[in-house]
C-alpha positions as CSV (number, residue, x, y, z in Angstrom):
1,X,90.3,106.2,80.2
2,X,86.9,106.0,82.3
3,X,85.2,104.7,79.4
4,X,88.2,102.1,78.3
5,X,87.8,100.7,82.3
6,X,84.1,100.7,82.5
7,X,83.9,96.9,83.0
8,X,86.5,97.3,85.9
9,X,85.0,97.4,89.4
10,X,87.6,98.5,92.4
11,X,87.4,96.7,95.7
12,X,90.2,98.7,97.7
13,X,90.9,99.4,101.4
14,X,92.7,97.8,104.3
15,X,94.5,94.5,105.4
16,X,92.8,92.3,107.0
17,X,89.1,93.9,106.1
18,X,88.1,90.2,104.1
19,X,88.8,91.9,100.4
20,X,89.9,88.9,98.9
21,X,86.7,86.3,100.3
22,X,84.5,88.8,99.3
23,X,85.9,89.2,95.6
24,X,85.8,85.3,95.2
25,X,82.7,85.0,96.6
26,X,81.2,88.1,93.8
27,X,83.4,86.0,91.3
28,X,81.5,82.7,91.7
29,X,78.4,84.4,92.1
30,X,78.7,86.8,88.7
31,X,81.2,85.3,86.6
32,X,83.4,87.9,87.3
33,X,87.2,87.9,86.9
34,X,89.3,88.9,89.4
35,X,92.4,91.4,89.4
36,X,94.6,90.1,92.1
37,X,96.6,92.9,93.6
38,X,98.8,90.5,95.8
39,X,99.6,88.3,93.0
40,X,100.5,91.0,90.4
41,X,102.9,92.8,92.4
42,X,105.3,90.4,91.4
43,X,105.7,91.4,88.3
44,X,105.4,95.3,89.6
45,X,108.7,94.3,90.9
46,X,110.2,93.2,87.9
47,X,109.1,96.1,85.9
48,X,110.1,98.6,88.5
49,X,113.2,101.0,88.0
50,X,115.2,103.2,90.4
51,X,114.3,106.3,89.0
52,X,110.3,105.8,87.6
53,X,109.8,103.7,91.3
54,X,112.2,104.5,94.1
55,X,110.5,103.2,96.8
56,X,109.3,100.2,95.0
57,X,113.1,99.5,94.2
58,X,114.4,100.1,97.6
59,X,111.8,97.4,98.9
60,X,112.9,94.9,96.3
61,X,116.7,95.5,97.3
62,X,116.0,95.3,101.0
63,X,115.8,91.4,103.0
64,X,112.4,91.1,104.9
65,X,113.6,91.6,108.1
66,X,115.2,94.9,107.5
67,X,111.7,96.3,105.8
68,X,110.4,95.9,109.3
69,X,113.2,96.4,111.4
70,X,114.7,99.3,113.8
71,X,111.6,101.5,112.0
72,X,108.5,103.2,113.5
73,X,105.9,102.6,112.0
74,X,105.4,105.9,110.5
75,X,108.7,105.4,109.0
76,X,107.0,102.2,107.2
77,X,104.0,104.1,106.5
78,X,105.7,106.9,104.8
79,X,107.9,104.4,102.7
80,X,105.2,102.7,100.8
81,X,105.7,102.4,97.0
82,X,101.5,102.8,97.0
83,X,101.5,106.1,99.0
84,X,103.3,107.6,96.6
85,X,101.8,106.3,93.7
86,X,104.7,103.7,92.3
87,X,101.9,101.0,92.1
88,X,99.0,102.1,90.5
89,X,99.7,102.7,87.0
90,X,101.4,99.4,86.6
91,X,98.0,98.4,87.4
92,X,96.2,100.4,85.0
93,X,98.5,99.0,82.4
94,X,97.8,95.4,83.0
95,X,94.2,96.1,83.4
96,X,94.4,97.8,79.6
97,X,96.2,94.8,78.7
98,X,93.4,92.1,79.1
99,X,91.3,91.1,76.4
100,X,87.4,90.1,77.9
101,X,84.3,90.6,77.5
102,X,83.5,90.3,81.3
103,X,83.5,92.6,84.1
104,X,87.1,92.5,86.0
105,X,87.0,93.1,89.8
106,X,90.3,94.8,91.2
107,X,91.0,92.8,94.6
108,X,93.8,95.2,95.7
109,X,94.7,97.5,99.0
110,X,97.2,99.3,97.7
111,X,94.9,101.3,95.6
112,X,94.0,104.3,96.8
113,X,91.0,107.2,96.2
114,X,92.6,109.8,94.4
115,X,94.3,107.8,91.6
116,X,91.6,105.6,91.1
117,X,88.6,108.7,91.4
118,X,89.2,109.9,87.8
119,X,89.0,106.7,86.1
120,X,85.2,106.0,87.3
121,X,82.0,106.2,85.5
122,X,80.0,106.3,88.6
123,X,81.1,106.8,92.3
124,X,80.5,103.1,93.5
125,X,82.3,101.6,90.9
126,X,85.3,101.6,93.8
127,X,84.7,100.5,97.3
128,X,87.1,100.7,99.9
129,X,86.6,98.6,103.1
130,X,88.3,99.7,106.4
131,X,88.0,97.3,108.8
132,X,88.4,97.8,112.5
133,X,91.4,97.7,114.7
134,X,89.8,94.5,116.6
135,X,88.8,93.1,113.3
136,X,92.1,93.5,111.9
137,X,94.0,92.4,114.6
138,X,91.9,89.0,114.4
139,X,92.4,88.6,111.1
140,X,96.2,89.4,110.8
141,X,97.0,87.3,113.8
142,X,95.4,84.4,112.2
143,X,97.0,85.0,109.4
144,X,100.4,84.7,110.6
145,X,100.3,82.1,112.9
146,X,101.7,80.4,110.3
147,X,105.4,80.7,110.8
148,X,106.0,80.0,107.7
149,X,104.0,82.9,106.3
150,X,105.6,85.1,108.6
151,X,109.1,84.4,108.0
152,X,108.7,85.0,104.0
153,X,106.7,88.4,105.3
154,X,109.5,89.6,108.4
155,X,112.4,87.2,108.2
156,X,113.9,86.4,111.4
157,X,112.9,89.2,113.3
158,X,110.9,88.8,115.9
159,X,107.5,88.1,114.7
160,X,105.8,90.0,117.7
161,X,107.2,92.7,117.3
162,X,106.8,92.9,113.6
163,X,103.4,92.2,113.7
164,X,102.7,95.3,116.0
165,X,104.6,97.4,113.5
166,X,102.6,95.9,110.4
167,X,99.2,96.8,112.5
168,X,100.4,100.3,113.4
169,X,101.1,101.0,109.8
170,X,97.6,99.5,108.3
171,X,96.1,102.0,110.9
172,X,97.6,104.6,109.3
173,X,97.0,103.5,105.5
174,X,93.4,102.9,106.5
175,X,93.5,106.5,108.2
176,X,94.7,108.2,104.5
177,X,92.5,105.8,102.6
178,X,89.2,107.0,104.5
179,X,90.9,110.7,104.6
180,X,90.8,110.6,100.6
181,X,87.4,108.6,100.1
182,X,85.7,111.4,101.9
183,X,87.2,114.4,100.8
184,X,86.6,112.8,96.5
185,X,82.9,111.4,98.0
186,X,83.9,107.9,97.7
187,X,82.1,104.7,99.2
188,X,83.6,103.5,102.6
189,X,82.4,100.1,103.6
190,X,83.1,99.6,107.6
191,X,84.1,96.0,108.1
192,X,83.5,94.9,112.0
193,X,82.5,91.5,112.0
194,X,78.6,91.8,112.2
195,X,77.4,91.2,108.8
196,X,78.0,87.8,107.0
197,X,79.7,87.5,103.7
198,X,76.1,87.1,101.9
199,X,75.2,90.4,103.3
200,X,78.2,92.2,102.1
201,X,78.4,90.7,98.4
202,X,74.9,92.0,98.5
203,X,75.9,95.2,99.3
204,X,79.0,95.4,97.0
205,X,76.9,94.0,93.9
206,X,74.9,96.5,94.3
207,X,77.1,99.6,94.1
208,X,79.2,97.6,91.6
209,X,76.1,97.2,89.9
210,X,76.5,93.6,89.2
211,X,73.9,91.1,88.1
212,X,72.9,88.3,85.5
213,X,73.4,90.8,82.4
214,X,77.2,91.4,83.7
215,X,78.5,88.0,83.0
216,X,78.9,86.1,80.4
């Protein structure tokens, strides 16, 4: 399976961290094609079944607001579908699915260091960036200043309140995520603000080992 998904690069972590600017921007720059994590859950969703993915199901059952509310955010934590491993092979099948020639970069957070740590060739094929709490917290409360983008995300609930629920939780993902990565030797990338997106793709071509010979 290593061998099959040796063109696939993993870019993994937390909310937030910029996982998705930084996948476009090595996209333009390498003719990569991107996996997008976000976008493909979708169809996890459709695919999922009550026994094979409880937690997954439960989620699709439950309205937005009630995914968020009268729970701690343990409670949220401990209910992921991706924490207990309901996501990732859906991803491994569509990733087996695609026909190219090019290299295919995962942009996805719900991927975590133990599933993906077998399927690597070499330990920086995966990167997982953790950003900080005041990064995060900058970046998630731009992000939802849209009201419309947090009412598909928490309903009617109060958005507030929600929003220090959903930065609780990433805390403790990011804690688990950086908890695996070192235990299996794994890249951590710590994402605070000081270094420009240039410096970063850089960085993550580099482990990725990315350059003209990758594309097409």
């Amino acid at each position: 399976m290593a061998r099959r998904l040796s063109h696939v690069r993993w870019l993994a972590g937390g909310t937030g961290s910029g996982k998705s600017t930084l996948a476009r921007a090595l996209a333009e720059r390498y003719d990569v094609l991107i996996y997008d994590g976000d976008r493909a859950e979708r169809g996890y969703v459709s695919r999922c079944t009550a026994h094979e993915q409880p937690y997954l199901w439960a989620l699709r059952q439950a309205p937005p607001a009630q995914k968020w509310n009268s729970r701690s955010a343990q409670e949220i934590f401990e209910s992921m579908p991706s924490l207990h491993g309901e996501t990732f092979g859906f991803v491994v099948d569509d990733l087996l699915a695609m026909r190219t020639g090019r290299p295919v970069l995962v942009d996805d957070f719900r991927t975590l260091p133990r599933e993906v740590a077998p399927l690597l060739a070499w330990p920086e094929q995966a990167a997982f960036l953790l950003p900080t709490p005041q990064f995060r917290d900058r970046a998630l409360r731009a992000r939802f200043a849209d009201a419309a983008r947090a009412r598909a995300n928490w309903g009617d609930s109060d958005h507030g309140e929600a929003l220090a629920l959903r930065l609780a939780r990433d805390e403790l993902w990011d804690a688990e995520v950086r908890r695996q990565a070192v235990e299996l030797h794994l890249p951590v990338v710590s994402i605070d603000g000081s270094r420009d997106v240039t410096d970063l793709v850089d960085d993550l071509a580099a482990r990725f080992r990315l350059g003209p010979s990758t594309g097409r």
